[in-house]
C-alpha positions as CSV (number, residue, x, y, z in Angstrom):
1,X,54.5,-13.1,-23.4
2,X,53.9,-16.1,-20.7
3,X,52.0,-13.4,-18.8
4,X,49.9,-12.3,-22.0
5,X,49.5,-16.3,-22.5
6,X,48.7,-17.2,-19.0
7,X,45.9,-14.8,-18.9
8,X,44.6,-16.5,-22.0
9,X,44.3,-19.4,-20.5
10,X,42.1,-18.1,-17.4
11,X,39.9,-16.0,-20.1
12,X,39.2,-19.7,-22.0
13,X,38.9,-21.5,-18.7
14,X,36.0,-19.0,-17.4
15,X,34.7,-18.8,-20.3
16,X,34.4,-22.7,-20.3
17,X,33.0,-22.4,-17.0
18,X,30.8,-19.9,-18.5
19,X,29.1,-21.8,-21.2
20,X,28.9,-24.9,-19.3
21,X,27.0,-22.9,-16.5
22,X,24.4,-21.2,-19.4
23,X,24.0,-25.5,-21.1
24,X,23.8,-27.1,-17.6
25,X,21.1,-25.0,-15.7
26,X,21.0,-27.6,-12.5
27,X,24.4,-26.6,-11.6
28,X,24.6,-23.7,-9.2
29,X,24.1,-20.3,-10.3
30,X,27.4,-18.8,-10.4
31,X,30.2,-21.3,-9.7
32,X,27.7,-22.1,-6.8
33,X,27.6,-18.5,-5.6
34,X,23.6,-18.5,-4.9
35,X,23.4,-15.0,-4.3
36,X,23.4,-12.5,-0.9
37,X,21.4,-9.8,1.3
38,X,21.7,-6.2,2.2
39,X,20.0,-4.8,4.6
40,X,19.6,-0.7,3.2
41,X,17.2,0.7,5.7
42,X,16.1,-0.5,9.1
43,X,13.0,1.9,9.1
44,X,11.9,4.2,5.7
45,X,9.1,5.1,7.9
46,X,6.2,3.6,5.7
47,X,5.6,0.2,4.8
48,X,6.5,-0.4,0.8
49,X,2.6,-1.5,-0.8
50,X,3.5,0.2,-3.8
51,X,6.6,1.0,-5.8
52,X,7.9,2.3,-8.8
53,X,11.6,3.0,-10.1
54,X,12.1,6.3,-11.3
55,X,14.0,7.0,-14.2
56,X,16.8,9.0,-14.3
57,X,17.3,9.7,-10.8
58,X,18.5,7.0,-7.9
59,X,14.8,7.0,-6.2
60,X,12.0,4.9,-6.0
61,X,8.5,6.3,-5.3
62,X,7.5,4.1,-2.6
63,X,3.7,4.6,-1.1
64,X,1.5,3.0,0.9
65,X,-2.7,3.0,1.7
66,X,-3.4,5.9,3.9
67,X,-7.0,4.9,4.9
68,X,-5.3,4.2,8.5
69,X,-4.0,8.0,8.8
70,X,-1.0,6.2,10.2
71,X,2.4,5.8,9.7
72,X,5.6,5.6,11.7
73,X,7.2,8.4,9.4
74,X,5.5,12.3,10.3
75,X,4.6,14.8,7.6
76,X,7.2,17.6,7.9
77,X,6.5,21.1,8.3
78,X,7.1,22.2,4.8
79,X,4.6,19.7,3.6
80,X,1.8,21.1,5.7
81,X,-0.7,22.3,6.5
82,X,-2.2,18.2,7.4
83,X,-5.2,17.4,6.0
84,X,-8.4,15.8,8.2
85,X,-10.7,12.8,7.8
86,X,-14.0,11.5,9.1
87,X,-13.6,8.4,11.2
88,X,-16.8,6.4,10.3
89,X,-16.3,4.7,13.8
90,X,-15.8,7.5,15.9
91,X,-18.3,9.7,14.1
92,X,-15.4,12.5,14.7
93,X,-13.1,14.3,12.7
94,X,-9.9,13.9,12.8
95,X,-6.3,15.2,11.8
96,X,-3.9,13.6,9.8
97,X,-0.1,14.5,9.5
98,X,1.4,11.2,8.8
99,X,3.5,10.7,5.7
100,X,2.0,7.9,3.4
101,X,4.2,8.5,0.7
102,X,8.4,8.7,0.3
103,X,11.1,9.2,-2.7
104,X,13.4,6.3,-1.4
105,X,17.0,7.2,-2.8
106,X,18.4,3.7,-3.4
107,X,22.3,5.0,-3.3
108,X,22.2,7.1,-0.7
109,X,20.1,5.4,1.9
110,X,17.6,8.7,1.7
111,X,14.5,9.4,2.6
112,X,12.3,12.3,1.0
113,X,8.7,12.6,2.9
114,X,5.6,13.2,-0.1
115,X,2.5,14.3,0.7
116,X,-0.4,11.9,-1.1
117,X,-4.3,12.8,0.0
118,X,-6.2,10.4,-2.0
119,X,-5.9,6.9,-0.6
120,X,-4.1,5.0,-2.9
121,X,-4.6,1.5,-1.0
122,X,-4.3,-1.2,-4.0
123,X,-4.0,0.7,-6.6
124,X,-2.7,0.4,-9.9
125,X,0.3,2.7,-12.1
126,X,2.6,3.0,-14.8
127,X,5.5,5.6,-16.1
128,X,4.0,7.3,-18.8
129,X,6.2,7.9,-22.4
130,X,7.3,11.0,-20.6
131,X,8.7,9.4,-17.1
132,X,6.1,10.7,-14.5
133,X,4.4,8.2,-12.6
134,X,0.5,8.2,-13.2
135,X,-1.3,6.4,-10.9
136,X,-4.9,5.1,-10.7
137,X,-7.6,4.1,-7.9
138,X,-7.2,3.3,-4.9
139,X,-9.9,3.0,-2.3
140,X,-13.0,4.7,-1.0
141,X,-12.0,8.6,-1.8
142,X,-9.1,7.6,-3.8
143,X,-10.9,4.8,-6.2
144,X,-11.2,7.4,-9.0
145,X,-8.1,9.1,-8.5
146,X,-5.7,10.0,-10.8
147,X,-1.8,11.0,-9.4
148,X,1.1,12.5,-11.0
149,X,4.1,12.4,-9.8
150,X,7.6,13.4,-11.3
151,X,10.8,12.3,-9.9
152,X,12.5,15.5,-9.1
153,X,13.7,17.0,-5.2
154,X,11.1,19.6,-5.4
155,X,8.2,17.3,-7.1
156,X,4.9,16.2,-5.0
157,X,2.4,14.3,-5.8
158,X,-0.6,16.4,-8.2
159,X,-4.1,15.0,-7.4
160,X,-7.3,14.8,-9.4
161,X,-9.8,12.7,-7.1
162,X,-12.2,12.4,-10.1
163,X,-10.6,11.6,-12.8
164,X,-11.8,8.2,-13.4
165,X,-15.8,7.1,-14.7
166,X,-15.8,4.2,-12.0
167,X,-14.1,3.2,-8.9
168,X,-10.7,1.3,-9.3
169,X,-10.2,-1.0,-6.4
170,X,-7.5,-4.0,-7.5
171,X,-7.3,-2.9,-11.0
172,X,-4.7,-3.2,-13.6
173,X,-3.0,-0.5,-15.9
174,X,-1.3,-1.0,-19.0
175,X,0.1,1.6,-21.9
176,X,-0.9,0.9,-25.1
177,X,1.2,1.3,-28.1
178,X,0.4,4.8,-28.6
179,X,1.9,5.8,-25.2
180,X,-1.9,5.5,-23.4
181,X,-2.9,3.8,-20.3
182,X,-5.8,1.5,-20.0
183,X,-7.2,0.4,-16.4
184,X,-9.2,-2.4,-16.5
185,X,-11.2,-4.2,-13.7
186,X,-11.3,-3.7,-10.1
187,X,-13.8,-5.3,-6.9
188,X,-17.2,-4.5,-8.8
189,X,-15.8,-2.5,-11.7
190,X,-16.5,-5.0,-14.8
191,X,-15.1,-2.8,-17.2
192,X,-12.0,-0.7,-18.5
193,X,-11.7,2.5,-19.4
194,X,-9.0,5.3,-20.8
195,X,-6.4,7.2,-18.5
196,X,-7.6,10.7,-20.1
197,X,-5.7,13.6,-20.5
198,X,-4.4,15.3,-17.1
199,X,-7.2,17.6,-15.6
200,X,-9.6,15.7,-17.9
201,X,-12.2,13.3,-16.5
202,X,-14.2,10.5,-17.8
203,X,-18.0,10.2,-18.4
204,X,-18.3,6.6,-18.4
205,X,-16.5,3.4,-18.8
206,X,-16.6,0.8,-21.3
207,X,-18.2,-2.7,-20.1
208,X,-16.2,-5.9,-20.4
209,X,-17.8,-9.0,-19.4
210,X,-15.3,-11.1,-19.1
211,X,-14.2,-9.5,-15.9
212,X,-17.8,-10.4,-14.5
213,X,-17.4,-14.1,-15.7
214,X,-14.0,-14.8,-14.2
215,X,-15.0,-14.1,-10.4
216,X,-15.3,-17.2,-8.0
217,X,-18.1,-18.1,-5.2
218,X,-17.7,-20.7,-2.9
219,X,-21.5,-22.3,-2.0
220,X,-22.4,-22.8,1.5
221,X,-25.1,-24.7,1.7
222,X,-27.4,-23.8,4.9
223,X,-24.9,-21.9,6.3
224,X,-27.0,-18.1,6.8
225,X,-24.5,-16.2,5.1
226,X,-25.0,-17.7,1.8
227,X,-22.2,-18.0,-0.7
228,X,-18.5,-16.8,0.0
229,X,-17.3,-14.1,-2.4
230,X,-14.1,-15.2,-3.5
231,X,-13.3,-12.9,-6.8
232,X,-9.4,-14.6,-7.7
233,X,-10.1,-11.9,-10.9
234,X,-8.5,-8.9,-9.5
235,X,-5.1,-7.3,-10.2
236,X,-5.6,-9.2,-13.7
237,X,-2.2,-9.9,-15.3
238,X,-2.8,-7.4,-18.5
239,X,0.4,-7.3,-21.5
240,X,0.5,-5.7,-24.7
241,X,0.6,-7.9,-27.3
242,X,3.2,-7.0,-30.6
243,X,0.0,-6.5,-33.2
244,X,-0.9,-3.6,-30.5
245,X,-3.9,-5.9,-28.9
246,X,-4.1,-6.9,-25.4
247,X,-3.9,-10.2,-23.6
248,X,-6.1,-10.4,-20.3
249,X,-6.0,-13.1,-17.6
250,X,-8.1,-13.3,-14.7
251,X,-8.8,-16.2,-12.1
252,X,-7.8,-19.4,-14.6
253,X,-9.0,-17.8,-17.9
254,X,-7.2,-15.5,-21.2
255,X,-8.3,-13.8,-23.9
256,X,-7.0,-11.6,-26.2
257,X,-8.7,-8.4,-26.6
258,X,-8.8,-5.2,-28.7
259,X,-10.0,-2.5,-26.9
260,X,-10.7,0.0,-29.5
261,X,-13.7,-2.2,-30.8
262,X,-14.0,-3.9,-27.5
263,X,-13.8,-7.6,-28.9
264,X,-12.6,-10.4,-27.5
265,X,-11.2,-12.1,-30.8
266,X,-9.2,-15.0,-28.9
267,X,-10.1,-17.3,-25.9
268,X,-7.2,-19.5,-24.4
269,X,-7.3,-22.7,-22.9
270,X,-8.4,-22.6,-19.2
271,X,-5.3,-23.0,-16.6
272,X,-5.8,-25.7,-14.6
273,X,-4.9,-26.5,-11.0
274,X,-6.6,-23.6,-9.0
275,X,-6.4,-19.7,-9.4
276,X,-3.9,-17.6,-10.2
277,X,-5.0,-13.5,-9.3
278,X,-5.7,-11.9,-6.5
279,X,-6.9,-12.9,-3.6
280,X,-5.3,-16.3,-5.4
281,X,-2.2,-14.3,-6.1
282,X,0.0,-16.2,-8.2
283,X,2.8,-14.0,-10.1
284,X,2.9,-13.3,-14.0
285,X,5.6,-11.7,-16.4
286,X,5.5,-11.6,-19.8
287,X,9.2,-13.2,-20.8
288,X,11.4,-11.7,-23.0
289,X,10.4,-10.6,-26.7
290,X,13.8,-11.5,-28.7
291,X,13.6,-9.1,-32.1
292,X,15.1,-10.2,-35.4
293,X,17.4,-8.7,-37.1
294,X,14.2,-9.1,-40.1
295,X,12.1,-6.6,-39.1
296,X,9.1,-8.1,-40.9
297,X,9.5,-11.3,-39.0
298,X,6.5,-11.7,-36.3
299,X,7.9,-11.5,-32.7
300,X,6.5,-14.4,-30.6
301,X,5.4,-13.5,-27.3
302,X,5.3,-15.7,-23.9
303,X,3.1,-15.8,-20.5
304,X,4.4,-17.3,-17.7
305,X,2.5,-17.6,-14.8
306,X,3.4,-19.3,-11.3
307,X,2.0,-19.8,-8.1
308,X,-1.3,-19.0,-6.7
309,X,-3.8,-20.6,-4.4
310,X,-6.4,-23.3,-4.3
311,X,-9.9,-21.9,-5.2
312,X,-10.7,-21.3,-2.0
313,X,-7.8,-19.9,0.0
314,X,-8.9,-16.9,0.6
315,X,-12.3,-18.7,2.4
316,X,-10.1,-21.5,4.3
317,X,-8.0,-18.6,5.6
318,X,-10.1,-16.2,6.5
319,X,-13.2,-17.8,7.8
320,X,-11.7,-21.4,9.0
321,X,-8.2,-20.1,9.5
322,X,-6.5,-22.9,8.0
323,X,-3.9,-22.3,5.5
324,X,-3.6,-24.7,2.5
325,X,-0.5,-25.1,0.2
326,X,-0.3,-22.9,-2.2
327,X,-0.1,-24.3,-5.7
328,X,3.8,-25.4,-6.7
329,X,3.6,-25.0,-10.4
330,X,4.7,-22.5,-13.1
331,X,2.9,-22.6,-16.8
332,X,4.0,-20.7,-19.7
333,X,2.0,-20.5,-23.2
334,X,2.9,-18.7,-26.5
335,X,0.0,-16.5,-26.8
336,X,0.6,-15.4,-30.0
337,X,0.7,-19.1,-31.2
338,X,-1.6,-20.5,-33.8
339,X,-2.6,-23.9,-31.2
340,X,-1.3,-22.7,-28.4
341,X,-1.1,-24.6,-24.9
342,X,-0.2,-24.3,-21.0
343,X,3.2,-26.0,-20.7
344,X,2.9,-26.4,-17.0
345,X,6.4,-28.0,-14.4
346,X,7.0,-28.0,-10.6
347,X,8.6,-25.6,-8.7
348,X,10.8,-26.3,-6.0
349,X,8.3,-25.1,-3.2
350,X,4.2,-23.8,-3.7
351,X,3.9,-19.9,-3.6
352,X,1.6,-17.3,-2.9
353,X,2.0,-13.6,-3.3
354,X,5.1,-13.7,-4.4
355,X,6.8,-10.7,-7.3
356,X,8.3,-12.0,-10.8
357,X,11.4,-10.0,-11.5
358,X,12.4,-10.2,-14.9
359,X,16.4,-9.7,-14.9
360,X,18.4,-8.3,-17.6
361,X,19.8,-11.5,-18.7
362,X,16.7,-13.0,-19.2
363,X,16.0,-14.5,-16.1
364,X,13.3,-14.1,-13.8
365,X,13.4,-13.9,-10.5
366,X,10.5,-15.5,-8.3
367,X,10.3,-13.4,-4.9
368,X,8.8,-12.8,-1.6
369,X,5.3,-14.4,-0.6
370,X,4.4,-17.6,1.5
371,X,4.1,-21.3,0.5
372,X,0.8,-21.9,2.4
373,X,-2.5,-19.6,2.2
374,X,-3.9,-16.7,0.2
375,X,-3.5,-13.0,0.2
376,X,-5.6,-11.2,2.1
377,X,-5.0,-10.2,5.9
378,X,-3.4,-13.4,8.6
379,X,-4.4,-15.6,5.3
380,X,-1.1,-17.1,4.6
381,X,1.8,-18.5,6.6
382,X,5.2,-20.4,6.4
383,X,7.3,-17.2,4.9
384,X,8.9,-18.2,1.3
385,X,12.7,-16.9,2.8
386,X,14.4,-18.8,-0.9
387,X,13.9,-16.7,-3.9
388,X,13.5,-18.9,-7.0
389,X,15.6,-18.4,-10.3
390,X,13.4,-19.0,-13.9
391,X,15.6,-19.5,-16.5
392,X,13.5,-19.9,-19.5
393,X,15.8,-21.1,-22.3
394,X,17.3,-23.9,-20.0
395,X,15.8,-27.4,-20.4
396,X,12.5,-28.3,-18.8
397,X,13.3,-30.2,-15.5
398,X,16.6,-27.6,-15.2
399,X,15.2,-24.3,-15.0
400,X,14.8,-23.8,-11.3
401,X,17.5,-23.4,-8.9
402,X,16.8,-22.1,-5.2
403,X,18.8,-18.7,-3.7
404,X,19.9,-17.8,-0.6
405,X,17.4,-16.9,2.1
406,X,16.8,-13.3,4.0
407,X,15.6,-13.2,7.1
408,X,12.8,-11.2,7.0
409,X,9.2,-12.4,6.1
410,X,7.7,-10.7,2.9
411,X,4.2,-11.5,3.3
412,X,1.0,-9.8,2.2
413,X,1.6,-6.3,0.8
414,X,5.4,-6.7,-0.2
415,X,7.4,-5.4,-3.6
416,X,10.4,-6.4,-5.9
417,X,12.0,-3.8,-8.0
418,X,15.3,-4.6,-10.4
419,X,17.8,-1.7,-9.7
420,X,19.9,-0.3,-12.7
421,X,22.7,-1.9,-10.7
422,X,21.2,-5.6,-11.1
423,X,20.0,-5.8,-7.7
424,X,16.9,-6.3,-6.9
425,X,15.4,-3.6,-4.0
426,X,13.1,-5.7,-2.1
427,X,10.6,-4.3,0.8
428,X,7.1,-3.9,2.0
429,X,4.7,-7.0,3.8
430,X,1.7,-5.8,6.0
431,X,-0.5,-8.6,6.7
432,X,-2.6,-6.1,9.2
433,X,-5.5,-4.0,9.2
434,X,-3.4,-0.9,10.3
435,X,0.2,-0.5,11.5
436,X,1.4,-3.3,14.0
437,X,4.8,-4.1,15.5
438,X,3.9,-7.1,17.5
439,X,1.7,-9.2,15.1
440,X,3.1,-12.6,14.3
441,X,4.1,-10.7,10.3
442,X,4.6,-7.5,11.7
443,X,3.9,-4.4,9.8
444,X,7.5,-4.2,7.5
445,X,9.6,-1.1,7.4
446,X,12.6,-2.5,6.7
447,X,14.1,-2.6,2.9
448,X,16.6,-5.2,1.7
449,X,19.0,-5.3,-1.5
450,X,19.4,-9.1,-2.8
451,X,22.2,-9.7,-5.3
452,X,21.5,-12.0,-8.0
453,X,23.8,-14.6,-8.8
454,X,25.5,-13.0,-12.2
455,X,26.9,-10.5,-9.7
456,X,29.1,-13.1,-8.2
457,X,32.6,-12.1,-7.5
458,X,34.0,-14.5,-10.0
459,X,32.3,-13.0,-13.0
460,X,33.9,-9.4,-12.4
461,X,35.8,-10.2,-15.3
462,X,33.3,-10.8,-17.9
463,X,30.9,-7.9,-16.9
464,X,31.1,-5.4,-19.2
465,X,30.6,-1.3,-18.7
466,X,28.9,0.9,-21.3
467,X,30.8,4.0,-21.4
468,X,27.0,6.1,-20.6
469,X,28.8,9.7,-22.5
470,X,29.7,7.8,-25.6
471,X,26.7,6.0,-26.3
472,X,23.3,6.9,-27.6
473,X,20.4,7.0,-24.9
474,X,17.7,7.8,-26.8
475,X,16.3,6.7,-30.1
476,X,13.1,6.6,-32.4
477,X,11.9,3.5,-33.8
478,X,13.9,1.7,-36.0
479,X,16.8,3.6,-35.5
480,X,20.3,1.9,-35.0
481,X,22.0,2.1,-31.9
482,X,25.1,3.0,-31.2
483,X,26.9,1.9,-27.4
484,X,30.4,1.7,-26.4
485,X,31.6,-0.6,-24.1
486,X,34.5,-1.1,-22.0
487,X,35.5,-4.7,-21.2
488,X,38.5,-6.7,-19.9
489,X,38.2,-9.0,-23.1
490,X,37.0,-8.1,-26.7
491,X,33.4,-8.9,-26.5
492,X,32.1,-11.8,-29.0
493,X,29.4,-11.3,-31.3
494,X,27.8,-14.9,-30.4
495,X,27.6,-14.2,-26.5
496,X,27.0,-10.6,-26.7
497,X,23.2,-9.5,-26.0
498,X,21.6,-6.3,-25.2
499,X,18.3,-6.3,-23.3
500,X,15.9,-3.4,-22.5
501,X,13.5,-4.1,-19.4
502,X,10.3,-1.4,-19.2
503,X,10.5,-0.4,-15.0
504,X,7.2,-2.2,-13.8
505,X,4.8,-0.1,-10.6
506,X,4.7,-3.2,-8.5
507,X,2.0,-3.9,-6.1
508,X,-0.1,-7.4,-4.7
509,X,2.3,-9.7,-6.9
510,X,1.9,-7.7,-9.7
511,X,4.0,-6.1,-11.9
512,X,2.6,-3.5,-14.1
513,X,4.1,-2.5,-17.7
514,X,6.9,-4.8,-16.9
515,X,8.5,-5.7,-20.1
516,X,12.0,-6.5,-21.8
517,X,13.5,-7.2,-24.9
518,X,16.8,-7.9,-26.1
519,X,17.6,-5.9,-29.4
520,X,19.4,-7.1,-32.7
521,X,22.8,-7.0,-32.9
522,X,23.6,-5.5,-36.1
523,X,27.5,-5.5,-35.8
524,X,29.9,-5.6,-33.2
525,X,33.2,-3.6,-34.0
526,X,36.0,-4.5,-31.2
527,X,38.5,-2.4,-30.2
528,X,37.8,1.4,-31.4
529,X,39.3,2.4,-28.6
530,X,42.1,0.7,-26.1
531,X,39.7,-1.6,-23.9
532,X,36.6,-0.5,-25.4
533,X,34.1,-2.2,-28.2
534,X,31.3,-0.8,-30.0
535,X,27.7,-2.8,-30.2
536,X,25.4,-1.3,-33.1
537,X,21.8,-2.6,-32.3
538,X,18.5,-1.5,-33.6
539,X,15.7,0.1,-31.3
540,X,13.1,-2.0,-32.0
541,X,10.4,-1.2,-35.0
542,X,7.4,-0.7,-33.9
543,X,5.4,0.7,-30.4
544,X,3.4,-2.3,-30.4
545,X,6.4,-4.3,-29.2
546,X,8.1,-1.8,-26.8
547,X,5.6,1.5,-26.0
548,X,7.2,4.8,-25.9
549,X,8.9,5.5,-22.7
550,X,11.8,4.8,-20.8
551,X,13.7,1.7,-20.1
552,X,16.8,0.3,-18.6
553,X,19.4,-0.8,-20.8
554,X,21.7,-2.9,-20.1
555,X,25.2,-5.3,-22.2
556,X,25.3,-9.1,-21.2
557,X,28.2,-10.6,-22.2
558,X,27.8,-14.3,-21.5
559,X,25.3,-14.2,-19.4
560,X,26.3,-11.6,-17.0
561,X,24.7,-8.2,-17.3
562,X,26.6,-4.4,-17.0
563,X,24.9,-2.1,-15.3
564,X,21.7,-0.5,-16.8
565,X,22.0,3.1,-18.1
566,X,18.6,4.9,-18.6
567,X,17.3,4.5,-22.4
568,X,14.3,6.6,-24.0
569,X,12.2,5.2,-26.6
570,X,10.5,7.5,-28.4
C-alpha cells in the first residue's frame, strides 16, 4: 500500500512538473533536457538535396542533382548498364555510373543504390494517396520529368522525361483534395499545371500571373550588366486550404487561389521586412489544423513563416561576397480569417535556409541553415549549429527556446525529416557547384539523428505505446477510430491528444505536403485491458482538411508523443 501510494506521489509530482512545463514555455524543454545528436552514417555516399519518408517501410528515398555525373557512391552492377551524357564544355560524351539516388534504411544504417536518369536538381514531390513518391522537374533534361518511385527492395525509380507542359526548375507540388498534385511555378515557368495520369503528358500549362509579379530585380544603375535578377519567388510555400482552395506565397506576397477556375479570390497583406522564398529562403509550415468534435464547425488554418533574407542577399553574396544577416523574425497569420494580419516576434538568432519540422506534439522544429546570407552557392556563412523549438500555443515572448548544437554545418542544400520514432533524420548541405571535400562547407555525406526534447529520459513514464495489432490503421472519412494504448498510468481525457502529420518531400527549406492535425477525441475508455486504454477519435470529415494518403499517427499524453504507427486515409 505505501509502495502503491508512493508511486502516486511521483505520478502527481511529474505530472506537476508536466503542466508547469506546457504553461511556462521559457523554462527548458524537458526538465532542462535540450535535446541530443546521433551521428547514423559517416558517408551514404550522396549528399541528401532531396528526401522523402516512405511509408510503411524504415527508408527514406534520399536523391540528389545528377547534372555533375558525380558522386562518391558507384552504381552497382545489377543496376547497369550506366547511362552517358554530353559535356557541353568538353564537347565529348561521356559515361556515367555514379549513383544519384539511395533508399536510406533509417533503423538499420542501410544503404540501397537507385538508379535515377533524369536530373532531378531542385525539384519538387509528394506521396501520392497511394504511397509512391511522384516527383516533378528538375533541371535541363529532367525539368519536365515525372518519377515514380515505390518503397519496396526491388523498386527503382520509373521515368517519364516528358510528362510535364513546361519546365519545372524550383517549383512547388501540392495534392489537392481529390488526391491530385498541382506544380506550380519554377525559374521562368509563371504558371501551374496538373500532375496527369502516369504515362500521360500535358499539352500546355495554365498561366498564373501572380508568379510573374512576385519576382525581385535589383537596379544597377550604369553598371553594363543592367539589373540583377533576384527572383525570391521560387519554391513558393503552397497549402491546401480546408474549403479545398489553395493559399500561395511567394517573395513577401499571398493569395488564396482556386485553381479549377484559376482565380485569385483573396490577396493578403504584404509581409514586411525582406523576402521570404528562394533564393531568400525563409522556412514555412502550415501549423496544426485542431478538428472539432462539430463537424460543421469551420477549421481555422495558420501560416507561419520565419526567416529569410534581405532583398538582396542573393546579389550581396554572390556578386560583392558579403553576407548580410539574415532576417530574425517569425510571422504567423490565420488565413482563413475574415481581417486577417501578420503577427510578427523575434527569434533568438536570424536564419536562412533553414527546414520547419512540424513535431507530433504540435511543435515545430526550426532546423539547419545559416544566420548570415542567402541560398545559392558560397552565399551564406556563420552555420546555425542551435535548432530552434516553435511552440505555438505558448504565450508570445515564450515560444522560443534554443537546442543543443551538432557539429556539422547544414548549409545550402540540406533536409529535415520527422521519423516515426520522433526523431528528426537530419542530412544533406552542398554549398558547391559539384562534389567537394575541401571547400570551407564541404559537400555533406554524413546523416545525423537529433532527439527532440519530449524524448528526454525523464518523461519515459508518461509516453504512451499504441498497441499497432489492436488498433485501426486505416479509415475513410468520418469514420471513428479506434486505438489501444498501453501506458504506465491511465491516460486522462484532458491531456490526451492524437495528432496525424502528412510526411512532407523536403528540399531548399521547403517542405512539401507537410501537414498535421490532431483528431477529436470522442471517448476515452481506461483500462480494457491490464495496462492498456482505448482512445476513440474520429478521422477527420472531409479531404479538403487532410487529402487522401498516408500519415503518421501518433498518442501524446501531456505533451509527450508515442511513437508514430503508419495511418491511411482514404
Amino acid at each position: 500500500m505505501a509502495k502503491a501510494s508512493s508511486k502516486k506521489v511521483q505520478s502527481l509530482i511529474l505530472l506537476a512538473a508536466v503542466l508547469l512545463l506546457v504553461n511556462n514555455a521559457a523554462a527548458a524543454p524537458a526538465g532542462g533536457f535540450l535535446g541530443s545528436w546521433e551521428l547514423i552514417s559517416q558517408n551514404a555516399g550522396i549528399s541528401a538535396m532531396h528526401t522523402q519518408l516512405l511509408p510503411k517501410t524504415d527508408q527514406i528515398a534520399v536523391f540528389d542533382a545528377s547534372v555533375w555525373h558525380i558522386s562518391r557512391l558507384q552504381l552497382p552492377q545489377e543496376k547497369r548498364p550506366c547511362f552517358w551524357h554530353h559535356n557541353k564544355l568538353t564537347n565529348q560524351t561521356a559515361e556515367d555510373c555514379w549513383c544519384h539516388s539511395i533508399f536510406y534504411d533509417y533503423n538499420k544504417n542501410a544503404v540501397k543504390a537507385l538508379k535515377v536518369q533524369s536530373d532531378t536538381w531542385c525539384s519538387s514531390g509528394g506521396l501520392s494517396a497511394d504511397g509512391r513518391l511522384v516527383s516533378t522537374g528538375g533541371f535541363q533534361y529532367g525539368a519536365k520529368a515525372i518519377r515514380y518511385l515505390w518503397g519496396c527492395d526491388t523498386c527503382d525509380w520509373v521515368e517519364y522525361p516528358e510528362g510535364l507542359a513546361e519546365p519545372r526548375w524550383y517549383s512547388t507540388q501540392v495534392m489537392l483534395s481529390d488526391g491530385s498534385f498541382l506544380v506550380y511555378g519554377g525559374r521562368d515557368a509563371f504558371s501551374y499545371e496538373y500532375v496527369p495520369v502516369e504515362k500521360e503528358s500535358n499539352k500546355a500549362a495554365i498561366a498564373f500571373p501572380f508568379l510573374f509579379e512576385t519576382q525581385d530585380f535589383l537596379e544597377r544603375p550604369g553598371n553594363p550588366k543592367g539589373r540583377f535578377r533576384l527572383e525570391n519567388n521560387l519554391y513558393p510555400f503552397v497549402y491546401l486550404l480546408p474549403d479545398g482552395n489553395v493559399y500561395v506565397f511567394a517573395n513577401n506576397r499571398s493569395v488564396v487561389h482556386d485553381p479549377k477556375a484559376n482565380k485569385i479570390i483573396r490577396e493578403f497583406p504584404q509581409l514586411p521586412g525582406g523576402a521570404r522564398s528562394y533564393p531568400a529562403t525563409g522556412t514555412s509550415v502550415l501549423l496544426p489544423l485542431y478538428l472539432p468534435r462539430d463537424t460543421y464547425k469551420p477549421v481555422d488554418a495558420e501560416v507561419l513563416i520565419c526567416g529569410g533574407s534581405v532583398r538582396e542577399g542573393l546579389y550581396l553574396g554572390e556578386e560583392e561576397k558579403r553576407f548580410v544577416n539574415a532576417l530574425d523574425d517569425c510571422a504567423r497569420m490565420v488565413v482563413t480569417s475574415p481581417n486577417p494580419e501578420w503577427k510578427i516576434e523575434k527569434m533568438p538568432a536570424p536564419r536562412t535556409m533553414a527546414d520547419g519540422v512540424l513535431l507530433p506534439n504540435g511543435e515545430v522544429l526550426i532546423i539547419n541553415g545559416a544566420d548570415l546570407g542567402s541560398g545559392g552557392w558560397h552565399c551564406a556563412d556563420k552555420p546555425s549549429l542551435k535548432p530552434m523549438l516553435y511552440r505555438p500555443n505558448a504565450p508570445e515572448g515564450q515560444r522560443f527556446a534554443e537546442l543543443a548544437p551538432t557539429d556539422i554545418p547544414r548549409m545550402y542544400h540540406s533536409v529535415a525529416n520527422l521519423l516515426p520514432d520522433g526523431k528528426v533524420f537530419v542530412g544533406g548541405s552542398n554549398d558547391n557547384d559539384g562534389y567537394f571535400e575541401f571547400a570551407k562547407f564541404p559537400t555533406e555525406l554524413r546523416l545525423e539523428k537529433f532527439t527532440p526534447p519530449y524524448l528526454a529520459p525523464e518523461y519515459a513514464a508518461l509516453r504512451p505505446a499504441i498497441l499497432e495489432d489492436q488498433s485501426d490503421k486505416a479509415a475513410t472519412y468520418g469514420k471513428w477510430v479506434y486505438l489501444r494504448v498501453k501506458s504506465s498510468e491511465p491516460l486522462t481525457i484532458n491531456y490526451v491528444q492524437v495528432s496525424i502529420v502528412a510526411p512532407p518531400f523536403v528540399t531548399h527549406g521547403i517542405s512539401m505536403n507537410q501537414r498535421m492535425l490532431f483528431l477529436s477525441v470522442i471517448e476515452l475508455k481506461n483500462n480494457v485491458a491490464p495496462g492498456v486504454d482505448e482512445v476513440v477519435v474520429a478521422a477527420p470529415p472531409t479531404s479538403a482538411l487532410a487529402p487522401p494518403g498516408y500519415y503518421l499517427l501518433s498518442v501524446v499524453n501531456q505533451g509527450i508523443p508515442s511513437h508514430s504507427i503508419w495511418f491511411h486515409l482514404k
